[in-house]
C-alpha positions in Angstrom: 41.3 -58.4 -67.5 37.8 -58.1 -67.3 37.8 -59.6 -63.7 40.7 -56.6 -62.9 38.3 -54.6 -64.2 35.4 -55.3 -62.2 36.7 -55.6 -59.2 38.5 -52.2 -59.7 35.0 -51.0 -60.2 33.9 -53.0 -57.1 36.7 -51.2 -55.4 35.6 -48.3 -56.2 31.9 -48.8 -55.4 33.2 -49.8 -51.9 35.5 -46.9 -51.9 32.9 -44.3 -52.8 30.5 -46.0 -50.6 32.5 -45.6 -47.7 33.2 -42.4 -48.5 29.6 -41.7 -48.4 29.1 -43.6 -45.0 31.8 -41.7 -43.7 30.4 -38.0 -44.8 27.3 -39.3 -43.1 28.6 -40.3 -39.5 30.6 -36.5 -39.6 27.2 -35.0 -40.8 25.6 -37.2 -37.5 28.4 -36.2 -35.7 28.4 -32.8 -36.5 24.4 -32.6 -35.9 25.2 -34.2 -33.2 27.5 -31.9 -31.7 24.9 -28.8 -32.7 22.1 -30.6 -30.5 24.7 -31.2 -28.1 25.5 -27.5 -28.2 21.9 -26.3 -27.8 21.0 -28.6 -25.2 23.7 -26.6 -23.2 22.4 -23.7 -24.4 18.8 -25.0 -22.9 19.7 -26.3 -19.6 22.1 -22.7 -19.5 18.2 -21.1 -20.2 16.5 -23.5 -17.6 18.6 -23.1 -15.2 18.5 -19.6 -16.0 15.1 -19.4 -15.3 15.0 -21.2 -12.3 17.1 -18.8 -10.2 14.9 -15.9 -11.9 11.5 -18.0 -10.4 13.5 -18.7 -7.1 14.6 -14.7 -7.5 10.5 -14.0 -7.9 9.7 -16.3 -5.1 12.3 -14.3 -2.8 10.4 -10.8 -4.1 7.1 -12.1 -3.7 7.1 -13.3 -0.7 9.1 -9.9 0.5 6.5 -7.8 -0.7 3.7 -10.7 1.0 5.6 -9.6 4.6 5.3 -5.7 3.2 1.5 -6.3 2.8 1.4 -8.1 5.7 2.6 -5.2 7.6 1.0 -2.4 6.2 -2.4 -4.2 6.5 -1.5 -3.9 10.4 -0.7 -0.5 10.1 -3.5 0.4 8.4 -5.9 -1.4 10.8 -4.0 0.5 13.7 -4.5 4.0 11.8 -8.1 3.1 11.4 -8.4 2.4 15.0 -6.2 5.5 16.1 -9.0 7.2 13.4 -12.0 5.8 15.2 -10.5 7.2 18.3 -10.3 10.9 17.5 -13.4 10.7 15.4 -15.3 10.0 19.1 -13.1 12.6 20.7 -13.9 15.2 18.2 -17.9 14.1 18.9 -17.3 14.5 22.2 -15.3 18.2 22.2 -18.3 18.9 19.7 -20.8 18.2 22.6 -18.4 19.6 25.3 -18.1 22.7 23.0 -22.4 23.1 22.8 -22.6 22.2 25.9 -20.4 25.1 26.9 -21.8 27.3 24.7 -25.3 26.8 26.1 -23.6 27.1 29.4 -21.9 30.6 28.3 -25.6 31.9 26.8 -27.6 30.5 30.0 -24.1 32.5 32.2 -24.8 35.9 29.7 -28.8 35.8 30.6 -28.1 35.0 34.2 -25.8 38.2 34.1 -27.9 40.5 32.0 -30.4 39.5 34.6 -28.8 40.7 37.6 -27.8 43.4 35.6 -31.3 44.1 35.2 -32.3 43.7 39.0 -29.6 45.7 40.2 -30.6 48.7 38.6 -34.2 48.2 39.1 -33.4 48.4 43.0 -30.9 51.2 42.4 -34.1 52.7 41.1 -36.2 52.0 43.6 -33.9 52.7 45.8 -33.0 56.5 44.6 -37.2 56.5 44.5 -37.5 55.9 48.2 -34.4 58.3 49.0 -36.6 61.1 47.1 -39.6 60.1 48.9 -38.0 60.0 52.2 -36.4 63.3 51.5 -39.3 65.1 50.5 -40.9 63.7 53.9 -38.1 65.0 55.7 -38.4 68.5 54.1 -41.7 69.1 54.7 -41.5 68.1 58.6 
């Protein structure tokens, strides 16, 4: 009786020792399937981020070309501004230069101006003269 009774109560070592195991491997099963379940989630997140970098990469290099290109414009405006910069030194000089031209024109006229009615006068002068002589013949 005593043997029934310890090997009832080996039995039910076993039993609840298995039972133990048992809860164990569904624990490490169930862990398991967690880690499983976020090292989906991860690789969903990497690969995720990988089209995003690629996604950047695309951008970047877009707005590399836009750079690119308004660097070139920018170098041809400066150019195009370097141009009319000399031709608005150059009007500037034309411009004096016409100016001067215009004053030295207004002097020459004011001149001649000047002459012509100095031999108007000497002209009416020698009229008067030339009368009076003929008067007093």
């Amino acid at each position: 009786h005593k043997l029934k009774i310890q090997l009832k109560k080996n039995r039910d070592d076993h039993n609840a020792e298995v039972t133990s195991l048992q809860e164990k491997q569904r624990s490490i099963e169930e862990e398991g399937g967690r880690v499983s379940e976020e090292k989906r989630q991860l690789l969903g997140t990497i690969n995720s981020m990988k089209a995003d970098g690629t996604k950047i990469r695309i951008e970047l290099n877009t707005v590399s070309a836009e750079l690119k290109t308004f660097s070139a414009l920018a170098a041809q405006q400066k150019t195009e501004l370097d141009k009319l910069r000399k031709d608005q030194q150059e009007l500037v000089k034309e411009t004096a230069e016409a100016k001067k031209l215009m004053e030295e024109q207004k002097a020459t006229d004011q001149n001649i101006k000047d002459n012509k009615d100095s031999i108007i006068q000497k002209l009416r002068t020698l009229a008067k003269k030339y009368k009076a002589q003929v008067q007093s013949q």
